[in-house]
C-alpha positions in Angstrom: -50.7 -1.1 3.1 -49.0 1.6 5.1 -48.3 4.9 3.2 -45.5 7.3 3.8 -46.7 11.1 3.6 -43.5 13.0 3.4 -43.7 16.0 5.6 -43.6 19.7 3.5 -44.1 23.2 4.0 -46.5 22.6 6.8 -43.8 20.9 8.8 -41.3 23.1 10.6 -38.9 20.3 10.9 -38.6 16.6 9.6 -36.2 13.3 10.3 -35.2 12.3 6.6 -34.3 8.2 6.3 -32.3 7.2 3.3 -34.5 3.7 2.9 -32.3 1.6 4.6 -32.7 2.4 8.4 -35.6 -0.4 8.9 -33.4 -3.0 7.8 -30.6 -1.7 9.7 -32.3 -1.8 12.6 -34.1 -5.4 11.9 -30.9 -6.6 12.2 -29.8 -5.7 15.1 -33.4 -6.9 16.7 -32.7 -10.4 14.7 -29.5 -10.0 16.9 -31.4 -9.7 20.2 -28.3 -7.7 21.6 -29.6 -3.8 21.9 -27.8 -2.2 24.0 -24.1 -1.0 24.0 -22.6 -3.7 21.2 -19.5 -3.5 18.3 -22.6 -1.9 16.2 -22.3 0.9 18.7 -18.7 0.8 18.6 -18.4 0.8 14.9 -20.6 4.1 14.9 -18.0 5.3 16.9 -15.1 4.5 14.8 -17.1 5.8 11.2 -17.5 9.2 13.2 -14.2 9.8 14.4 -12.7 8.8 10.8 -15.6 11.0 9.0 -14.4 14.0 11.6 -10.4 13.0 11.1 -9.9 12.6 14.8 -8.7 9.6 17.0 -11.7 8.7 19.4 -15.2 9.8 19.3 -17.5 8.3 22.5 -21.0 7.8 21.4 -23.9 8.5 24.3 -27.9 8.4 24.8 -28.1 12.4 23.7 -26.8 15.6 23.0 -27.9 16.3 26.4 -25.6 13.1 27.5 -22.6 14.8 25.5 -22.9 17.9 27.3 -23.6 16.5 30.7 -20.6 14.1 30.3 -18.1 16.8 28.6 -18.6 18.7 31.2 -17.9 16.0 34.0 -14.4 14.7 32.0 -13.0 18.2 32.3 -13.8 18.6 36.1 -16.3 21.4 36.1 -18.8 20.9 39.5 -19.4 23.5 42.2 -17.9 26.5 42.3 -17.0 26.6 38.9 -19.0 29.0 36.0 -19.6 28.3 32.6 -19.9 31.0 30.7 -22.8 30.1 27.7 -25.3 32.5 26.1 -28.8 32.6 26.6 -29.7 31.9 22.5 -29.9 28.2 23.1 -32.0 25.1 23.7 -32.4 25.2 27.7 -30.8 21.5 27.6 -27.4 23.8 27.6 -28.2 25.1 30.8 -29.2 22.4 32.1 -26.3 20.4 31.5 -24.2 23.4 33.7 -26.8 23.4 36.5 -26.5 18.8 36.6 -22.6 19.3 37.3 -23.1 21.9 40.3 -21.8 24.4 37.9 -23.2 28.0 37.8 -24.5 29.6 34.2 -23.2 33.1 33.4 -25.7 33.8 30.4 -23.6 35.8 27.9 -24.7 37.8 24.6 -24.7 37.2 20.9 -23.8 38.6 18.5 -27.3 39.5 16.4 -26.7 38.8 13.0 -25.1 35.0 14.0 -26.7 34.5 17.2 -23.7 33.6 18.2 -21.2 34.5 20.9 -18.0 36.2 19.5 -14.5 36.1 21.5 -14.8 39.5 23.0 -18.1 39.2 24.4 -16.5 35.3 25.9 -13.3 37.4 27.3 -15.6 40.4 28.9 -17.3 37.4 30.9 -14.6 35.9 32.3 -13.9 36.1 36.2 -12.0 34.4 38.7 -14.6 31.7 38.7 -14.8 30.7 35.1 -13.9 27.1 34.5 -15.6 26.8 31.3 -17.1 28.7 27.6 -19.7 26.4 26.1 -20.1 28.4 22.5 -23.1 27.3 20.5 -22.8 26.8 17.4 -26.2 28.1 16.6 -28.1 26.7 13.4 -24.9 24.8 12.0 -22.7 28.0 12.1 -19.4 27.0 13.3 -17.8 29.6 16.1 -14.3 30.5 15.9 -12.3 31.3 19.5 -8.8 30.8 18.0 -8.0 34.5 18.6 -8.7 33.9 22.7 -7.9 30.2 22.8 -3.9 31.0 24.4 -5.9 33.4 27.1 -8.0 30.6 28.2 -5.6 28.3 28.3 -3.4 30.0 30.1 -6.3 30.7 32.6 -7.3 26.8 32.8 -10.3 27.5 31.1 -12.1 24.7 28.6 -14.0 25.0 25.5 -17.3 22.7 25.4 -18.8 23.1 22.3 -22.8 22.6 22.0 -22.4 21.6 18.5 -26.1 20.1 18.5 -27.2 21.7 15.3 -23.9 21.5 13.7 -22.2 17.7 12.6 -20.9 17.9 9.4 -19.5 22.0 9.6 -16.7 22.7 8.7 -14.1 25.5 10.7 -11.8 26.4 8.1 -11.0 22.9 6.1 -11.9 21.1 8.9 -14.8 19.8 10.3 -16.1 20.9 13.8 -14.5 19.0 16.2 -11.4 17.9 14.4 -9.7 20.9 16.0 -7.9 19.0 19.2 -9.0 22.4 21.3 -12.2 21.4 22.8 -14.4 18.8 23.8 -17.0 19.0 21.1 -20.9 17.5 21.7 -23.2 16.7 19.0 -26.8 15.7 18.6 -28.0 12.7 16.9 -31.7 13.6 17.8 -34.9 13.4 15.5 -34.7 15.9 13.4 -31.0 16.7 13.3 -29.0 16.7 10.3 -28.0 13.0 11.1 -30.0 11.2 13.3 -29.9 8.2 15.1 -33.4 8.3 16.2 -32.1 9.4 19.4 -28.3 9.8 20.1 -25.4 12.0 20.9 -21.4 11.7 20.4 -18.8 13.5 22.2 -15.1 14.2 20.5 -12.5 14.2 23.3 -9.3 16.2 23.6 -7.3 13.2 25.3 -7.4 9.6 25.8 -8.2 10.0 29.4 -11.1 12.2 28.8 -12.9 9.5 26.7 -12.0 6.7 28.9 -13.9 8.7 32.0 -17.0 9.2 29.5 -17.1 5.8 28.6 -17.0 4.8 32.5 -19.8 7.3 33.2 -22.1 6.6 30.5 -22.4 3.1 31.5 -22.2 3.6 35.6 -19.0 3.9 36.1 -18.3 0.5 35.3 -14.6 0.5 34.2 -15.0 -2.7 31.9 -17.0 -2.9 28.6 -19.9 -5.1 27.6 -17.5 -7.5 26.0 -15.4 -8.1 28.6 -17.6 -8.4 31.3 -19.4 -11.3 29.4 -16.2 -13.0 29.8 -15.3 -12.5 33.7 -17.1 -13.3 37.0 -17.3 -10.0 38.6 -16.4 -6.0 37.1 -15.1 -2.6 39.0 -17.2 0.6 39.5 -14.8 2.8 40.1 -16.8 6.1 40.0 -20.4 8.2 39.3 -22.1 7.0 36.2 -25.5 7.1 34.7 -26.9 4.9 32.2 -26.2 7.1 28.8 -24.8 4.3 26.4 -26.3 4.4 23.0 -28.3 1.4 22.3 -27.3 -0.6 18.7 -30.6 0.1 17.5 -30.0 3.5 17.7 -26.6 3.5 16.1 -27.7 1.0 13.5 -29.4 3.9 12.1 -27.0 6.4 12.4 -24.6 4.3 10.7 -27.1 4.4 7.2 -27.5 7.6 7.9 -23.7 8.7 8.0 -23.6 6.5 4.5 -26.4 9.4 3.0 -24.3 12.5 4.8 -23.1 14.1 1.7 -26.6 14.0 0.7 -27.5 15.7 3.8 -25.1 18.2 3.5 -25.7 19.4 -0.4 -29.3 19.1 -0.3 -29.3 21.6 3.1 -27.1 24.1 1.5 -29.2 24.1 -1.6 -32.4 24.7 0.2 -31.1 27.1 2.6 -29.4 29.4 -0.1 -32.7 29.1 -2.1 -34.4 30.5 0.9 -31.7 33.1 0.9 -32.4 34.0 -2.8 -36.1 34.2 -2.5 -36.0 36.5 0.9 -33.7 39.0 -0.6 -36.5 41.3 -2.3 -38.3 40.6 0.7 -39.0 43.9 3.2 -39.6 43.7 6.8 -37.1 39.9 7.2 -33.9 39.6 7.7 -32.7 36.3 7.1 -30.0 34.9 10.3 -26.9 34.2 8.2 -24.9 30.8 9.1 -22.0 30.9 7.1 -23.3 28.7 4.4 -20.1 27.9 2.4 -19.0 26.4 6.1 -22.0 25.3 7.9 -24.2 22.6 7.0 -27.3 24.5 7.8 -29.8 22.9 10.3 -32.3 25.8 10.7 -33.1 28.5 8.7 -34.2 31.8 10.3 -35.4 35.7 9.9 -35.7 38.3 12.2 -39.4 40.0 11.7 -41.3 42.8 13.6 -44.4 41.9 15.5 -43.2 38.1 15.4 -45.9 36.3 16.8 -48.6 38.1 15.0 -46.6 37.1 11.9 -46.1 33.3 13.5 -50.0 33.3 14.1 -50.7 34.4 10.8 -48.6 31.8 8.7 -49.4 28.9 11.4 -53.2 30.1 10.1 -52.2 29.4 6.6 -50.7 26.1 7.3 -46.7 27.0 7.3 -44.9 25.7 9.6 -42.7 28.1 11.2 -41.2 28.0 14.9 -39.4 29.8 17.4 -35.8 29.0 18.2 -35.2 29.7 20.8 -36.9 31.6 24.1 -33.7 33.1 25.5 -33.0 31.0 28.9 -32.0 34.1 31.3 -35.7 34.9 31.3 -37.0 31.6 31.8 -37.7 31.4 35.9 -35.6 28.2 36.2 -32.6 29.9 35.5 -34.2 33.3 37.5 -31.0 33.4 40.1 -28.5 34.2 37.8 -30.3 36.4 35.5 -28.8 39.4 33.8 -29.2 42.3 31.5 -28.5 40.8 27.1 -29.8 43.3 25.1 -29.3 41.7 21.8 -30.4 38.6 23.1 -33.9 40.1 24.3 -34.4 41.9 21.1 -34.0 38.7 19.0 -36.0 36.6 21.6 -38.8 38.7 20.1 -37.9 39.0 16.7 -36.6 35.6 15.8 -38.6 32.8 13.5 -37.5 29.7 11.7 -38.7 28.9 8.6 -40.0 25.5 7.6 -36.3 23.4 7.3 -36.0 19.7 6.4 -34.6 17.7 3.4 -38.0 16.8 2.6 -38.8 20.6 0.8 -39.3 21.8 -2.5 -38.6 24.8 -4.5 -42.3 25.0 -4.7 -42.5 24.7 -0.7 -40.1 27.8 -0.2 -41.8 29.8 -2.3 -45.2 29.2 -0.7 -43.2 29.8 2.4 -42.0 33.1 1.4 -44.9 34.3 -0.1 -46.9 33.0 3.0 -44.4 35.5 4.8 -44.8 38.4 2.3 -48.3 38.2 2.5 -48.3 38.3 6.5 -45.7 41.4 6.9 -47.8 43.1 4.8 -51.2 42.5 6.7 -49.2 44.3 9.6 -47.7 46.9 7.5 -44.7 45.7 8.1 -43.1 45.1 4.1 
């Protein structure tokens, strides 16, 4: 008999399945169709209706969104996307895979997110492209520059990775119209698909050329090219579909959402209640009455004396993330962010998943009250 040890406080993150992915997924192997099918497709459609938006074009990753985001709105060489350090280096990445160039950009400490002054001091003759991250489900607002850049043929990609399900206002991210949005379905993301992504396009000619790159720039689809001889490549493309298994269980998972979304606001504002007394932690605020939370964060002196001390009592704490203009594959276009550095050294996440308890957080904060105070630092 197997058994199923749910993951707690030692955890720093955790997938939570709402008991019906395995069958979900049995079916489409029963099938014996698992790549790019109407399962996929119909993930597609329960996205874009969930969001209140026309199309949504599902691909292999939030990597795969970026990547292919950025490739629909014609960024490549010469062109510079202007994206701040505080994020997952798959960000980067996707800038440096287009021929684009990185110009790393600050945050604002208390969000760790950029704000639309620090996005407007970036901007040169060069910039083709701001790719805000919404950091730790906190949705970012560039309404107040939005006619600037589009008067300066600039487009908003958002790296929404950590943040399906926010909301910007009354409406969820990506329901805006303004910018290409990307999401992560990944492992540990607040709906997961295993492994997955989804991008929300501004036009219908934007999703058609993501839909032709993610499966080779093949312009017809699976369906149709079961029922002709021959098909048309009519551009780049790399294999990013995403497989039916993979939607299968993001399509149980989307069912359990509101779950998802009450349960993380509940933990994360019980964290907030039981660090308030707390000396020597700041706790990252996302905006909780909009975000759906996906990480939950302080700010401590001496940070990885007080990460080795509560990994030696068996909390799971982690560090998102190391800021990118200091990493040396991104060396060449380093420069001076001041409140990025001094969070890069500061910054700890908190064990976050649906999985935790009342009980868990406490141990947690305790854990982190006991640690500051070895150092003298509460």
């Amino acid at each position: 008999m197997t058994v199923s040890v749910k993951p707690d406080a030692r955890r720093n993150a955790g997938p939570y399945l709402y008991g019906r992915e395995a069958e979900a997924v049995a079916r489409v192997l029963e099938g014996g169709q698992y790549g790019h099918t109407e399962t996929t497709e119909e993930f597609e459609r329960r996205i874009a209706d969930f969001l209140g938006v026309p199309d949504a074009v599902a691909v292999a990753s939030g990597t795969a969104a970026l990547h292919t985001a950025l490739l629909a709105a014609g960024i490549g060489p010469g062109h510079e996307v202007i994206v701040p350090s505080m994020t997952f280096c798959a960000t980067v990445q996707a800038v440096l895979a287009v021929g684009a160039a990185p110009r790393f950009v600050d945050i604002d400490p208390v969000s760790l997110c950029v704000s639309d002054q620090m996005v407007m001091e970036a901007v040169s003759d060069t910039t083709a492209a701001v790719m805000p991250v919404l950091f730790g489900g906190r949705p970012v607002d560039l309404s107040a520059i939005r006619t600037e850049l589009d008067d300066r043929g600039i487009v908003v990609i958002e790296d929404a990775a950590h943040a399906f399900g926010s909301r910007r206002g009354t409406r969820r991210v990506g329901a805006n119209g303004a910018a290409l949005t990307c999401f992560s379905f990944g492992p540990i993301k607040n709906l997961t698909c295993g492994q997955g992504g989804m991008v929300i396009p501004r036009t219908p000619a934007e999703a058609d050329t993501i839909r032709r790159t993610r499966l080779l720039g093949v312009v017809q689809s699976q369906g149709e090219r079961a029922n002709t001889t021959s098909y048309r490549v009519d551009g780049f493309g790399l294999r990013y579909q995403l497989s039916s298994l993979n939607a299968a269980i993001g399509l149980v998972q989307l069912d359990g959402f509101q779950a998802a979304e009450d349960t993380r606001r509940h933990l994360w504002r019980t964290y907030r209640d039981a660090l308030a007394p707390l000396d020597g932690a700041t706790l990252v605020d996302v905006d909780v009455e909009h975000a759906v939370p996906h990480l939950c964060q302080v700010r401590v002196p001496h940070r990885d004396r007080v990460f080795a001390s509560l990994r030696s009592r068996d909390i799971g704490v982690g560090v998102h993330y190391p800021p990118n203009h200091l990493q040396p594959a991104f060396a060449a276009w380093h420069r001076p962010l001041p409140a990025t550095e001094q969070v890069g050294e500061e910054i700890l996440s908190l064990p976050f998943h649906q999985h935790l308890t009342e009980a868990d957080i406490d141990l947690v904060v305790t854990s982190l009250e006991q640690a500051l105070k070895a150092i003298g630092a509460a």
